[in-house]
C-alpha positions as CSV (number, residue, x, y, z in Angstrom):
1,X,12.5,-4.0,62.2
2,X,9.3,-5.5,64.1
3,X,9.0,-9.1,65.2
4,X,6.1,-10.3,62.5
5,X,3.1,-11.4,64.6
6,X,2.7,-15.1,65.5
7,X,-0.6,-17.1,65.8
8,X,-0.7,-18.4,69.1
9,X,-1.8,-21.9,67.7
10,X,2.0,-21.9,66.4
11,X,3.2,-22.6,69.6
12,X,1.3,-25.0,71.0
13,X,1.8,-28.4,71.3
14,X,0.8,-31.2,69.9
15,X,-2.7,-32.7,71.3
16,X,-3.1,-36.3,72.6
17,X,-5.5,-36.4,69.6
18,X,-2.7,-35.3,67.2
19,X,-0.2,-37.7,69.3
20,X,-2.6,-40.7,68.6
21,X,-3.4,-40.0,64.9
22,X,0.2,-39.8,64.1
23,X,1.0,-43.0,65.8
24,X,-1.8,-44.4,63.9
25,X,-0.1,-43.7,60.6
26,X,3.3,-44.5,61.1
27,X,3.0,-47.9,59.5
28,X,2.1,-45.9,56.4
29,X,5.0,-43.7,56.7
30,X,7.7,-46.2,57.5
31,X,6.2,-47.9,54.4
32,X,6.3,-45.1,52.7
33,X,9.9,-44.5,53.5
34,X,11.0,-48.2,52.7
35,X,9.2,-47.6,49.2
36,X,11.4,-44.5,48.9
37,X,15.0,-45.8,49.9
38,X,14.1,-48.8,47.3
39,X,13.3,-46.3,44.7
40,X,16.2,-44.3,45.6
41,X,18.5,-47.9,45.2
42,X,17.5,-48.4,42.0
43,X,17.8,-44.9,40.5
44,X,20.9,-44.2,41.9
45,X,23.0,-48.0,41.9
46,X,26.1,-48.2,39.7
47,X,25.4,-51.3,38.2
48,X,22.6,-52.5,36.8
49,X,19.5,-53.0,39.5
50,X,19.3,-56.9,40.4
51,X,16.6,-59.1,41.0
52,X,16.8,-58.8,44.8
53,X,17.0,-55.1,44.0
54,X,13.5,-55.4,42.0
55,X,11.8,-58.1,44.6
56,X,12.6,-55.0,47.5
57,X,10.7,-52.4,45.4
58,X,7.7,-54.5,45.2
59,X,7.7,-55.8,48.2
60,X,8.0,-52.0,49.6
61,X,4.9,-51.3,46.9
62,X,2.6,-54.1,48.1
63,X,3.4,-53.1,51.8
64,X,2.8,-49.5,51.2
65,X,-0.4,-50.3,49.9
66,X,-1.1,-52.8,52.6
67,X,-0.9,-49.9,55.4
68,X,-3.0,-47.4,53.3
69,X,-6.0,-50.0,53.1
70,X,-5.5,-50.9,56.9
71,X,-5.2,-47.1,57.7
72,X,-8.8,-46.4,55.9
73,X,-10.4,-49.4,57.4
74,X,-9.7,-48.1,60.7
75,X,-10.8,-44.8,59.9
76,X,-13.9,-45.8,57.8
77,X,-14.5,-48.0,61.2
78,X,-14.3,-44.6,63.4
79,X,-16.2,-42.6,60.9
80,X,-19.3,-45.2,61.0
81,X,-18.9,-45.8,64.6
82,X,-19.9,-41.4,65.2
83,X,-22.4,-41.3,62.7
């Protein structure tokens, strides 16, 4: 059976562009993450969820949302600094 055909962008490696826009969002992602493992406490905790387990979500939500505003600043600041 044949090899199936590969694009050759599959195998390249990441840019420094690439490099730099994913640094630039791993604040959101760790935040994103924290969010998740709070959610994932909560859904999946024998006992009842306690307040500390409560105060983590929204503290993981308000952080979350934190990073996305600070991530579109910096981009709406890029976007109006080429145009």
């Amino acid at each position: 059976m044949a090899e199936p055909q590969r694009h050759p962008e599959e195998f390249r490696e990441p840019s420094t562009t690439d490099l730099a826009a994913i640094e630039q969002e791993m604040p959101l992602i760790e935040a994103e993450v924290m969010l998740l493992d709070a959610q994932i406490t909560l859904l999946f905790s024998d006992a009842a969820p306690s307040e500390v387990d409560w105060q983590r979500l929204r503290r993981a939500q308000r952080r979350v949302l934190r990073e996305a505003r600070a991530l579109l600043a910096v981009r709406n600041l890029s976007v109006r600094q080429v145009a």
